[in-house]
C-alpha positions in Angstrom: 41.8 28.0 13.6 38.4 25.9 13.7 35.3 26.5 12.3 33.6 28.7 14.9 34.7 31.1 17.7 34.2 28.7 20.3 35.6 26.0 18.8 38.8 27.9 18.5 38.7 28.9 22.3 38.3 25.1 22.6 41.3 24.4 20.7 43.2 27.1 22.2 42.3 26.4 25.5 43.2 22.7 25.2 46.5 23.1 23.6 47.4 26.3 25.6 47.3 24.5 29.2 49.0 20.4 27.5 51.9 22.2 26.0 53.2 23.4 29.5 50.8 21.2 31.6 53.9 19.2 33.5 55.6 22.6 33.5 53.0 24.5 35.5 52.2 21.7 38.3 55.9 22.2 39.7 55.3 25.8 39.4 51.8 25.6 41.4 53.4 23.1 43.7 56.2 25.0 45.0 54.7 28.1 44.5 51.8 27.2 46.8 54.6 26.1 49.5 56.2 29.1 49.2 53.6 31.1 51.0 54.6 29.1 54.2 58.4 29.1 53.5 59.5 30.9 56.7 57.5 28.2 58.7 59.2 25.8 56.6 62.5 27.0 57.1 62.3 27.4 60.9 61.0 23.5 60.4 64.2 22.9 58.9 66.5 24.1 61.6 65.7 22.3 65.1 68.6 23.8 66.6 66.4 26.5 66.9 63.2 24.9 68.5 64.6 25.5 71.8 65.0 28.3 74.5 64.7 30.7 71.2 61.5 32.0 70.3 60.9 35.7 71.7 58.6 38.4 70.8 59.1 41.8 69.1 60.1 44.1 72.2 60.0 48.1 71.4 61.9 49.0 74.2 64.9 46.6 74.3 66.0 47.8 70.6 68.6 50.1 71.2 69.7 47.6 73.8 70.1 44.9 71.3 71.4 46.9 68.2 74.1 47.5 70.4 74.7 44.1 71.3 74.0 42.8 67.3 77.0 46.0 65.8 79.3 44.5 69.2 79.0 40.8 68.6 79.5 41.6 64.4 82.4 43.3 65.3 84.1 40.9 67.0 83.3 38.0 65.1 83.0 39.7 61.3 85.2 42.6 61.0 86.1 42.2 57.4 82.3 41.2 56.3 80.6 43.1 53.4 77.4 43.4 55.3 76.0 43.3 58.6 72.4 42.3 59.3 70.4 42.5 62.6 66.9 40.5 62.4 64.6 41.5 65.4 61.7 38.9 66.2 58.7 39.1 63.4 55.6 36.8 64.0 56.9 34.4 61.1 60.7 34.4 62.0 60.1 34.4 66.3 63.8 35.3 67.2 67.0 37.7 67.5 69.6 36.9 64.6 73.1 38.1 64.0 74.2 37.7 60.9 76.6 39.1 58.2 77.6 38.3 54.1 81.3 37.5 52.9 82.5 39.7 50.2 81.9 37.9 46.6 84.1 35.6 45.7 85.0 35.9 41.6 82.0 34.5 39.2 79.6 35.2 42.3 76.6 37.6 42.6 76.3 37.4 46.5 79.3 36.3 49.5 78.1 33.8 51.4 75.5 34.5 54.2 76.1 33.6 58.1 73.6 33.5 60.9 74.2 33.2 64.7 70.2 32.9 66.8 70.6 34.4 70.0 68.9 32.7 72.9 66.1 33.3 75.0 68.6 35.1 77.9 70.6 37.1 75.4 73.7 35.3 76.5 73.5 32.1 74.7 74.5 32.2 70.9 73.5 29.4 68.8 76.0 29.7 66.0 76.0 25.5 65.1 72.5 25.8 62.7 72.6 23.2 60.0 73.2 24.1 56.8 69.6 24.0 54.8 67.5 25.9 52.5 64.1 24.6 53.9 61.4 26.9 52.2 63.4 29.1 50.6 64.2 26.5 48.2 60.3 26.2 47.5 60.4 29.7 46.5 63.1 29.8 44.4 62.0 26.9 42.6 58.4 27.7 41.5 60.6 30.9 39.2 64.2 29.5 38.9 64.1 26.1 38.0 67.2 25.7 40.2 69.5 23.7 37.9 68.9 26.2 35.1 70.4 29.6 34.6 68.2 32.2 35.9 67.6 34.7 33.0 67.0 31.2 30.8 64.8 29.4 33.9 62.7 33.2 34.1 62.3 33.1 30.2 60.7 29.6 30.6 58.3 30.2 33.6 56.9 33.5 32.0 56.3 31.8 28.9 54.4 29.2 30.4 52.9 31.8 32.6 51.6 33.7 29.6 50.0 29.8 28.0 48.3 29.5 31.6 46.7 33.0 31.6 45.6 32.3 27.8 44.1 29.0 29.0 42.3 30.8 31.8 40.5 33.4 29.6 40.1 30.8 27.1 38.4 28.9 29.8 35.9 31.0 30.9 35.0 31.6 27.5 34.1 27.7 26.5 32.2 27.4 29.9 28.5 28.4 28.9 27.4 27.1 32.4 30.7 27.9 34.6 28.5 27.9 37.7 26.4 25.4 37.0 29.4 23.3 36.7 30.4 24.8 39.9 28.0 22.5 41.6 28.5 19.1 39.3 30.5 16.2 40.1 29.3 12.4 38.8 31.6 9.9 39.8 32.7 6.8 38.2 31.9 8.4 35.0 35.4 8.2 33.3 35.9 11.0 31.6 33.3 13.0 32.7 34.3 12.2 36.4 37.4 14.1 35.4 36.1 16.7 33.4 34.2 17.3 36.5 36.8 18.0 38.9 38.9 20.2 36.4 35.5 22.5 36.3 35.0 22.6 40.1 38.9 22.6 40.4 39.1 25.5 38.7 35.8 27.6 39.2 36.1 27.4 43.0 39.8 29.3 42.9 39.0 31.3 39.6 39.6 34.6 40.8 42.6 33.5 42.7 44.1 32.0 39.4 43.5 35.0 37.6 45.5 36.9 40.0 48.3 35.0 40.6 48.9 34.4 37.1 48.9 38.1 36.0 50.8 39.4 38.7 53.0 36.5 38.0 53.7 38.1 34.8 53.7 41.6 36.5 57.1 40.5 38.1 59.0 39.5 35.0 57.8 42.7 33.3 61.1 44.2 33.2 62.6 41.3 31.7 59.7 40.7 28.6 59.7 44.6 27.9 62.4 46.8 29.0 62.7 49.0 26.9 60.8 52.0 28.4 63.4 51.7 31.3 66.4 51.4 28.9 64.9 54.5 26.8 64.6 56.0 30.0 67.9 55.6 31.6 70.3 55.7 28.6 70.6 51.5 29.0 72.2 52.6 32.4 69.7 49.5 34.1 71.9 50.0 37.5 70.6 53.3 37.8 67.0 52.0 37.1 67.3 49.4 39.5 68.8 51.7 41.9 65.9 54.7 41.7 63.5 50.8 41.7 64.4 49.7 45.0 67.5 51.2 46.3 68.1 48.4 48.8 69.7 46.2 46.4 71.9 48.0 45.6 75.0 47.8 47.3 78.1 49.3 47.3 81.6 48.3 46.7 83.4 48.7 50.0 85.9 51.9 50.0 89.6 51.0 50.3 89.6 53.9 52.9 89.0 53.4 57.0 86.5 54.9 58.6 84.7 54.4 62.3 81.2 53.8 62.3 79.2 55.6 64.3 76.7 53.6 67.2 74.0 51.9 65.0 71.7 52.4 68.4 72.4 56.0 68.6 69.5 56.4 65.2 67.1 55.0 67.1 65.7 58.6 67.5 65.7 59.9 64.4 64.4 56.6 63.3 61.4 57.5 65.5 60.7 61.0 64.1 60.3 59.2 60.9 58.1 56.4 61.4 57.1 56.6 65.2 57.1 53.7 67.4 56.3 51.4 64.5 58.2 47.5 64.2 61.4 47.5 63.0 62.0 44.3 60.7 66.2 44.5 60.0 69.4 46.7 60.6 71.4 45.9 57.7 75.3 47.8 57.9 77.0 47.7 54.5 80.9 48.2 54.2 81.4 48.6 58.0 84.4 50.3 59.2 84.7 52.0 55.5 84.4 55.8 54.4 81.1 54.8 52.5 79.5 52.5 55.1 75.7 52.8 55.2 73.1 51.8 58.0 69.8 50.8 56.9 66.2 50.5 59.2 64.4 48.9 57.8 60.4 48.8 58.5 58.3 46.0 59.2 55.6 45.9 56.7 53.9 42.3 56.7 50.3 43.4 57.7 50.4 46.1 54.9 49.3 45.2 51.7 52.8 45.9 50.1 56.3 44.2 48.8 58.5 46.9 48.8 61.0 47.6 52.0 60.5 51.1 53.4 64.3 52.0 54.2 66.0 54.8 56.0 69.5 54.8 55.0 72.0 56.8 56.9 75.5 57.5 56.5 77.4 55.2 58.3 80.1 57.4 59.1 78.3 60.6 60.0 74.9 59.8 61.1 73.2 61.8 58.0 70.2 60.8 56.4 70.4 60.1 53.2 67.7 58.3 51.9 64.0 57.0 52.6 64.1 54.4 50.5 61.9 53.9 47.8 59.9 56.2 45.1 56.2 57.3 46.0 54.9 57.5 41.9 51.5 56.4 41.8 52.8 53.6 39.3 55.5 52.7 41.8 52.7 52.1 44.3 50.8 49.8 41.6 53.7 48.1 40.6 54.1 47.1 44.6 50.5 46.4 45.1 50.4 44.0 42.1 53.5 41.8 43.7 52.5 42.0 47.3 48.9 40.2 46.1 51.7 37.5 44.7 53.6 37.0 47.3 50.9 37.3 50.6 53.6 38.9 52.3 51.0 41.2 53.8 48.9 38.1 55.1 48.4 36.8 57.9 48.3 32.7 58.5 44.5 33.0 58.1 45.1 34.0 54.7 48.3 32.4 53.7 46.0 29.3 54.6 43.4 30.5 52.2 46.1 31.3 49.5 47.9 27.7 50.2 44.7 26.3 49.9 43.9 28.2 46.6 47.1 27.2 45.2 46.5 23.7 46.0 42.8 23.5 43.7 45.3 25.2 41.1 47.5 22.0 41.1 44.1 19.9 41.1 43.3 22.4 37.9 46.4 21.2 36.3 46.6 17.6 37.3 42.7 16.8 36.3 43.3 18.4 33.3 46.1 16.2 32.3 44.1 13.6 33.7 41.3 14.0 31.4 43.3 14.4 28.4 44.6 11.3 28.8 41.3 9.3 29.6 40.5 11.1 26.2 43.2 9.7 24.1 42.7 6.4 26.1 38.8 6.2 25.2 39.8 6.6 21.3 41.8 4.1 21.3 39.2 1.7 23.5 38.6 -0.9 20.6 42.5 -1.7 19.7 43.3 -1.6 23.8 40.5 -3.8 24.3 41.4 -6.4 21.5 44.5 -7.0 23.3 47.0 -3.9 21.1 49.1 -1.7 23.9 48.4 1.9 23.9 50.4 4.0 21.4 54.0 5.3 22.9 52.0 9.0 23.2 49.6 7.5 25.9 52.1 5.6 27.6 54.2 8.8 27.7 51.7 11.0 29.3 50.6 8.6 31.5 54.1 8.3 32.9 54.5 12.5 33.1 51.6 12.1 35.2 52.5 9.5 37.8 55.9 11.4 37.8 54.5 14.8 39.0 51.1 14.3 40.3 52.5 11.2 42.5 56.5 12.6 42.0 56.2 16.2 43.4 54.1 15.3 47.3 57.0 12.2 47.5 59.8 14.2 46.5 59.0 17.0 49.4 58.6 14.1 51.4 62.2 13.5 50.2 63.4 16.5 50.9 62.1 17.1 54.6 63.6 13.5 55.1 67.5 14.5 54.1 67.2 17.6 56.2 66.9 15.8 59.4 68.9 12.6 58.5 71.5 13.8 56.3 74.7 13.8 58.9 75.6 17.9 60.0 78.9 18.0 58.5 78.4 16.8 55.1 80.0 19.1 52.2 77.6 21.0 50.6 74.6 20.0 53.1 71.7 22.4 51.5 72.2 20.6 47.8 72.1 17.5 49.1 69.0 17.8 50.4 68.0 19.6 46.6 69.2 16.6 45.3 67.1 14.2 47.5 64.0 16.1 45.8 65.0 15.6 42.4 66.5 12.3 42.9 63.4 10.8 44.0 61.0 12.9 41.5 63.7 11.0 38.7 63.5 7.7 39.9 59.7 7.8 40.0 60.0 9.3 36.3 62.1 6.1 35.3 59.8 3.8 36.8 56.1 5.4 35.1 58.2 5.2 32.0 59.5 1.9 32.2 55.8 0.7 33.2 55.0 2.2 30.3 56.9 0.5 27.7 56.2 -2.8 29.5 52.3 -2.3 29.3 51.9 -2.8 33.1 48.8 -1.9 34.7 49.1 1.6 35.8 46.4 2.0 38.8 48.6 -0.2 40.5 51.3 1.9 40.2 49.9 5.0 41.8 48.1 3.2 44.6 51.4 2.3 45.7 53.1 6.0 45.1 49.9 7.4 46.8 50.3 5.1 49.9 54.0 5.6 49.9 53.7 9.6 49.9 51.2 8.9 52.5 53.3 6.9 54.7 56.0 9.3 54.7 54.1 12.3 55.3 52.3 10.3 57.9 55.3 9.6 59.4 57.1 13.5 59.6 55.9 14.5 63.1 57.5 11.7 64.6 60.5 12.4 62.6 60.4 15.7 63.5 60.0 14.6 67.5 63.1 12.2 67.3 65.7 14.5 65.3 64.6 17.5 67.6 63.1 16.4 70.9 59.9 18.3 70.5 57.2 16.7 69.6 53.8 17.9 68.4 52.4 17.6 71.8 55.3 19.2 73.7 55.2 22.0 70.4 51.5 22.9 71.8 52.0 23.4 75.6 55.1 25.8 74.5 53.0 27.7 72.0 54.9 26.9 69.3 51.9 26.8 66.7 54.3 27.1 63.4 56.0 24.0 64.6 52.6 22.6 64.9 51.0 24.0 62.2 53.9 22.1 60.1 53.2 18.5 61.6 49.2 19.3 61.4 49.6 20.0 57.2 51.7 17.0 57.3 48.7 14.9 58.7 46.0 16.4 56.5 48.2 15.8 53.2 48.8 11.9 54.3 44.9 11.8 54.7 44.7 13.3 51.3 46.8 11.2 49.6 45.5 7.9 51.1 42.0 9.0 50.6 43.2 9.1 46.9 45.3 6.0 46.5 41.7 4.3 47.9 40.0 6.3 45.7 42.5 4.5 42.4 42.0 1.1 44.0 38.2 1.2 44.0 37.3 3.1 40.6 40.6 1.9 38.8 39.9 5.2 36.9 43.1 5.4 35.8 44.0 2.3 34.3 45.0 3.4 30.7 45.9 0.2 29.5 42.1 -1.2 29.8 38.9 0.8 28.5 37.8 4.0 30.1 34.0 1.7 30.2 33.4 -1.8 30.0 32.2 -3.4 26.8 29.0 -4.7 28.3 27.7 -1.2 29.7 28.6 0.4 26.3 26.2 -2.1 24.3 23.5 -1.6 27.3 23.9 2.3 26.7 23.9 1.8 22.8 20.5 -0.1 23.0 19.0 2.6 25.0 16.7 5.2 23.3 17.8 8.4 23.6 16.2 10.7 26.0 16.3 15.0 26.7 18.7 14.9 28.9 21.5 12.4 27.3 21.0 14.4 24.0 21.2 17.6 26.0 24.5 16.2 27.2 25.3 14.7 23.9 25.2 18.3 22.7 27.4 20.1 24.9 30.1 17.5 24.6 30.1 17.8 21.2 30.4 21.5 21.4 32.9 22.2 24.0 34.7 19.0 22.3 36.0 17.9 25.5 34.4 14.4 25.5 32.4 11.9 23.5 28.8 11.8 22.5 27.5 9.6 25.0 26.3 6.7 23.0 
């Protein structure tokens, strides 16, 4: 520990956010385009931009239950697990679907969807194979190449380092909203210091919260031993009384017909009234234990859970409503639905998307300004014509490959959905592998610029212009691989389509407006002095006045820059 109590929140906070820094940006970045995952998924499947979308209709669901538990029967009669999607505002059509059993070695059987069409004869049933946003999602907590308990382990760790940098944060900032309202350009470090403050202030509340709810949903894993006290280490029957829908049962060896899914309809009613249904999910059909599930469409409540009736599949018997009412239930569901947005509407999935985006600009200037730091100290020997240690050339590197790496590699990803050929084995991780193939090779080439002393700015005008390009280029993409074009996607009404193509356009304008932003400042050219030798001796010769010793005395308090000379 230092000397004082604020130089210690100094030191922690610095050290707190740099030892998962890298870490964190992926986990901002694909969180933040998880709120829009649904969009991005339909995105992903133009088979379904046509002759598809349909609204939520009340009085046609009995009428299409039947159909869904008709067309499942003929085409899956041996599934685990039945599942009827109605039309939601963020998923605009009428799905079929249904899981295999498990195969050995595998939590979940493989799912299958069939879309059906606008006239409720037409089945689309050839969709590509993709992941679009859930990938996104899954990502920002799994890590995706990593085994899950080990990926969770890592992501709540670094979780808990970002809500100790946060508090530790606050503390250090004796004028948090005066900074609010500062920003000097072509200051060096200073300039960057700048923008982590705004960065951060502006979304402050909004960090807090995701981060602590973040933790909130790997609570069970960090500390369960109140539920394992409580249920005799049984942690099925925890997770069972926790949100019964997961758990499913193994199919009976024993026959049994099931019962006319649209025949609940009324008893559904008495329950919850003529509010939208979300799913009908069968499990074991056509077996003594099958069960149907309603279950409710929540998304403009603030809530995550999944208010189920479950009925006997057999008899028609209610046997469950689905989840627990404890007031700590009802916290525990609060807490995650202000994670997830669920609840919101696009308004505010825009406001949380844009929250989460001055969260990665928290991250990345902060990196940024550590390295101007360690590039400043070591002005004189760059300037005399020494390279910069292997340290700075390392964290340079790190941050071309995910500030520049992570906007190219979605572009990279969006790219193999629509030009990767339909029947290629194992379509969905090739397109995974397109994201982390590019963010590699732009790894390989910071690094290698690195060792060779080359004169970074160069290098991320050019990534910054590339990741413009590309994102520049996705709605015309999108118009040739799918014949609906951002025009056409307007007269139809097909705003999630065009809501897509319209944050395409705003992120190329934001990444060109910052590859001209590197080309005229040059601010992050490590490999040349943060200031130039001539305005340092003008600033040395300069008497000192109130406000530069003003200055000079916060820097050298919050320790995050220089005296100014």
């Amino acid at each position: 520990m230092k000397e004082t109590f604020f130089r210690s929140m100094t030191w922690l906070h610095t050290w707190a956010g740099l030892a998962v820094c890298w870490l964190l940006l992926l986990i901002f970045f694909a969180g933040t385009l998880s709120y829009f995952r649904h969009e991005i998924s339909l995105w992903s499947k133009p088979e379904l931009h046509k002759s598809v979308f349909q609204d939520y209709d009340q009085n046609r669901l009995a009428q299409q239950i039947a159909q869904g538990q008709a067309y499942l029967t003929e085409t899956a009669p041996d599934a685990a697990r039945w599942t009827i999607s109605f039309p939601s505002e963020r998923k605009p059509y009428l799905s079929f679907g249904w899981a295999d059993a498990p195969k050995k070695g595998e939590r979940r059987g493989k799912f299958h969807e069939h879309v059906v069409g606008q006239d409720d004869q037409q089945m689309i049933t050839e969709i590509r194979d993709s992941r679009g946003g859930n990938f996104f999602y899954r990502l920002h907590f799994d890590l995706h190449y990593l085994p899950v308990v080990v990926a969770r382990w890592i992501v709540g760790l670094a979780t808990m380092a970002m809500l100790i940098a946060l508090i530790s944060g606050v503390v250090i900032h004796k004028r948090i909203f005066k900074d609010f309202f500062s920003f000097r350009p072509a200051k060096g470090s200073r300039s960057w210091l700048d923008a982590h403050n705004v960065s951060s202030v502006m979304a402050l509340p909004y960090h807090l919260i995701i981060t602590y709810t973040g933790l909130i949903t790997l609570m069970f894993m960090f500390m369960p031993w109140g539920a394992l006290q409580q249920y005799d280490g049984d942690v099925r029957a925890f997770r069972a009384d926790l949100n019964p829908a997961r758990i499913q049962a193994k199919p009976s060896q024993a026959n049994a017909p099931l019962i006319e899914a649209a025949g609940l309809i009324d008893k559904v009613k008495q329950q919850w009234g003529a509010a939208p249904l979300k799913q009908v999910s069968i499990s074991a059909p056509g077996r003594d234990n099958s069960r149907i599930s309603f279950t409710l469409n929540s998304e403009q409540r603030v809530t995550d859970r999944r208010d189920l009736l479950i009925f006997d599949g057999v008899t028609g018997q209610l046997i469950s409503k689905g989840n627990p009412e404890s007031a700590t239930y009802k916290t525990y569901d609060t807490l995650m639905a202000l994670h997830t947005a669920r609840f919101a509407d696009w308004a505010l999935r825009g406001f949380f998307f844009l929250c989460g985006l001055l969260g990665c600009a928290m991250v990345a200037t902060g990196t940024l300004l550590w390295a101007v730091k360690i590039a400043q100290k070591q002005q004189k020997a760059i300037q005399s014509g020494t390279k910069p240690t292997v340290g700075l050339r390392l964290v340079n590197g790190l941050n071309i490959s995910f500030i520049c790496g992570l906007p190219l590699a979605t572009a990279a990803f969006f790219y193999a959905n629509r030009l990767l050929p339909l029947d290629i084995a194992s379509r969905a991780q090739r397109e995974v592998d397109a994201f982390f193939i590019t963010l590699a090779v732009i790894a390989l080439v910071a690094l290698w610029d690195g060792l060779r002393g080359a004169q970074s700015w160069r290098r991320w005008r050019q990534w910054l212009l590339l990741g413009a390009l590309t994102f520049a280029a996705l709605p015309l993409l999108g118009a040739v691989t799918s014949g609906q074009s951002l025009l056409g996607n307007m007269i139809d009404n097909q705003w999630t389509l065009v809501g897509f193509d319209i944050v395409s356009l705003l992120l190329a304008l934001a990444l060109g407006f910052a590859a001209r932003q590197v080309r005229q400042s040059k601010l992050i050219n490590l490999n040349r002095s943060a200031t130039s030798t001539k305005t340092s001796k003008a600033r040395a010769g300069r008497p000192a006045t109130p406000k530069t010793a003003a200055i000079a005395r916060e820097t050298r308090d919050t320790g995050l820059e220089e005296a100014h000379q």
